[in-house]
Every structure is written in structure tokens, then in C-alpha cells.
Wavefront OBJ file of the C-alpha trace (Angstrom):
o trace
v 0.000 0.000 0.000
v 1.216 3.692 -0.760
v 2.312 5.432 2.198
v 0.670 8.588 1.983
v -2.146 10.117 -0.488
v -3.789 13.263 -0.753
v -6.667 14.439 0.730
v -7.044 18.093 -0.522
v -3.726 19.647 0.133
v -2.813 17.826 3.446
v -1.261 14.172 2.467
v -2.450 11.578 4.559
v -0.465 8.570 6.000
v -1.995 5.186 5.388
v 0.339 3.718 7.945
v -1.537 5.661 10.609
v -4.562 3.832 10.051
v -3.407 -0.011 10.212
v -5.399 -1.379 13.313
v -8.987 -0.637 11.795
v -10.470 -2.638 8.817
v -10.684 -0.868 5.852
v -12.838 -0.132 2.682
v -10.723 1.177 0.307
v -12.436 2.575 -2.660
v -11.052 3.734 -6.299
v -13.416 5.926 -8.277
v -13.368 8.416 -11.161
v -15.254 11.561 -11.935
v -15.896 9.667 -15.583
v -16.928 6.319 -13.935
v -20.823 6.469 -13.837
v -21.197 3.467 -11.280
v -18.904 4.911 -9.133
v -21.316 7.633 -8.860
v -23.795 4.689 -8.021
v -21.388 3.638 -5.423
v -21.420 6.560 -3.251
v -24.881 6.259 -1.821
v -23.979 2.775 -0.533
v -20.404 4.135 0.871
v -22.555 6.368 2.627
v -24.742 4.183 3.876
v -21.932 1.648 4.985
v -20.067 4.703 6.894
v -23.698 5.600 8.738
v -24.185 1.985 9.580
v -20.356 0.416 10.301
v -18.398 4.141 10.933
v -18.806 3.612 14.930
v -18.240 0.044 15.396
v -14.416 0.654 13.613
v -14.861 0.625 9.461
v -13.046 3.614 8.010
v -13.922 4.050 4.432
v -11.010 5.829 2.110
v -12.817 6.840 -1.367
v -9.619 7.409 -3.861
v -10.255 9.150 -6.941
v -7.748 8.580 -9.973
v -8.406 10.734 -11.925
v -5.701 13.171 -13.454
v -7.299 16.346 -12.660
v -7.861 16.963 -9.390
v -10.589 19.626 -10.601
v -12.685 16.582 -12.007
v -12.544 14.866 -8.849
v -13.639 17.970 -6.919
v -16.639 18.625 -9.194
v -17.911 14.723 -8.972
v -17.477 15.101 -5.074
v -20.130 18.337 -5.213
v -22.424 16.771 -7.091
v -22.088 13.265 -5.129
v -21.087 14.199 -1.654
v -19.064 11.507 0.434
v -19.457 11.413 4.288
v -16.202 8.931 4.344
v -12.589 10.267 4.054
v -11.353 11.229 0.315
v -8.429 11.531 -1.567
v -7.200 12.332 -4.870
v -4.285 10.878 -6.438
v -3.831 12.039 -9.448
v 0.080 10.321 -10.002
v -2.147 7.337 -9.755
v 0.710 6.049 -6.965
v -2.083 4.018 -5.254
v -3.696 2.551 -8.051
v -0.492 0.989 -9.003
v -0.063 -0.573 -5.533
v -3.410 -2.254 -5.581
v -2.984 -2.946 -9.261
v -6.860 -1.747 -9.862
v -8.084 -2.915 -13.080
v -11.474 -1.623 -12.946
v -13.637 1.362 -12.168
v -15.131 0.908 -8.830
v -12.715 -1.340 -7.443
v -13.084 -1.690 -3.642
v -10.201 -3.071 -0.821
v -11.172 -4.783 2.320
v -8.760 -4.439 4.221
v -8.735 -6.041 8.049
v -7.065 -4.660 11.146
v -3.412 -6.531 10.376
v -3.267 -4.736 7.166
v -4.406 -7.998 4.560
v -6.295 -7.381 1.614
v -9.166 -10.133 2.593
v -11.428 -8.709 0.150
v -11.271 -7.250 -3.511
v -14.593 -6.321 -5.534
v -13.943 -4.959 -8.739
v -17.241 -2.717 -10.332
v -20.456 -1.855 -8.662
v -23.571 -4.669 -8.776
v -26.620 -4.236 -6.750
v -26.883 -8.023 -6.351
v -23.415 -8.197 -4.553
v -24.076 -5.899 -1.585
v -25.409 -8.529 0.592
v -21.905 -10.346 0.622
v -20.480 -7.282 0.538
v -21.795 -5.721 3.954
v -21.482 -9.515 5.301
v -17.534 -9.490 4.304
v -17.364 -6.515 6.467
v -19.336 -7.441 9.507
v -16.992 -10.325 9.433
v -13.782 -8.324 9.479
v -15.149 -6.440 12.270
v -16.208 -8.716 14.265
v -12.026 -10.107 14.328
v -10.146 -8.960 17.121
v -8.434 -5.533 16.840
v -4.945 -5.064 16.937
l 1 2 3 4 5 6 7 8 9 10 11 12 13 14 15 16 17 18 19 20 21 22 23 24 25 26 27 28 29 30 31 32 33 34 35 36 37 38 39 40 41 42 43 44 45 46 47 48 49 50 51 52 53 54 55 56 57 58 59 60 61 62 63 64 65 66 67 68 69 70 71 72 73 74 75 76 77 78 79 80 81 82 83 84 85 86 87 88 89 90 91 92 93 94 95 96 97 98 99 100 101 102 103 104 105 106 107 108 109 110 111 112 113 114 115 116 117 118 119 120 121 122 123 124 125 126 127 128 129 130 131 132 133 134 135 136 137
């Protein structure tokens, strides 16, 4: 995993957060069911925030600008960043617009989901009541 990202002009170290489980979410401003996406995030931040799921929403695209216009029109109550070098991407080796990371408190991917599916959020949410329920670091 990258070290640090973006989030507006601050960077943020991903280090800091090993010890909670972790949705990790790749989007785009061009990426219509990404914009799908982000009422479920939402929800899943409401629902799991308090009980220890942090949800990092990464946009890739190249223009910040882009990224900043899709997040006014679809507004995220989980953490953002941009990273428009595409330096996390290429650590996750994302292939596909959404592509979400489960990530559990020791810092192991235990869960990749590549696009966005109505009929998969079910395991989804399950997947994550499962990583929370292991015992935190």
C-alpha cells in the first residue's frame, strides 16, 4: 500500500490507520457506477463508521478539478483523496472502475470487488461485519 495520499492539500499517512479494517475505494469523476457507489459508501459509513470501518474513497483521476466537481455533485461522508500520479492505483494494481479493498485490522487485503452490482451488496456488507467482528490489533 502507498504510504501517503492526498486528501485536498494535506497528504495523509496510510500507515496511521493499520489497526482498523478498511474499505478502500477507487473511483473516477468519468466512472458512472462509481457515482452509483457513493450512496452505498454512505450508507456503509452511517451503519459500520462507529463500530471501527473507516472508508477511504480514492479518486484517480488526473485532474484533481474533475474529482472535486464529482465530489459536489455526489457528496461523500467517508474520508477522500485524490491521487492524481495514480501512486495508489499501481499498488493495488486496480483494473477496474469501482474497485473496492477490504482491508482487516493486520493490514491484509481479505477482500477485492472490482465494479459496482446491486446483487453483490449482501456479501459485501457480510464481508465486512466479518472483518469487524475479528479482534483488533
Amino acid at each position: 500500500m502507498a504510504d501517503s495520499l492526498r486528501q485536498g492539500d494535506v497528504a495523509v499517512d496510510v500507515r496511521a490507520l493499520r489497526g482498523e479494517v478498511l474499505l478502500i475505494d477507487f473511483w473516477a469523476s468519468w466512472c458512472a457506477p462509481c457515482a452509483q457507489s457513493f450512496a452505498y459508501l454512505n450508507a456503509l459509513h452511517k451503519e459500520f463508521g462507529e463500530r471501527g470501518l473507516t472508508i477511504v474513497g480514492i479518486s484517480v483521476d488526473e485532474r484533481p478539478d474533475d474529482a472535486r466537481r464529482f465530489l459536489a455533485r455526489y457528496p461523500a461522508a467517508f474520508r477522500t483523496a485524490i491521487d492524481p500520479r495514480g501512486d495508489c492505483p499501481r499498488a493495488f494494481d486496480v483494473k477496474a472502475m469501482p474497485s473496492s479493498y477490504l482491508v482487516s485490522r493486520d493490514g491484509r487485503i481479505i477482500e477485492v470487488h472490482r465494479g459496482f452490482r446491486s446483487s453483490d451488496l449482501a456479501a459485501r456488507r457480510q464481508a465486512i461485519e466479518r472483518a469487524l467482528a475479528g479482534p483488533p490489533q
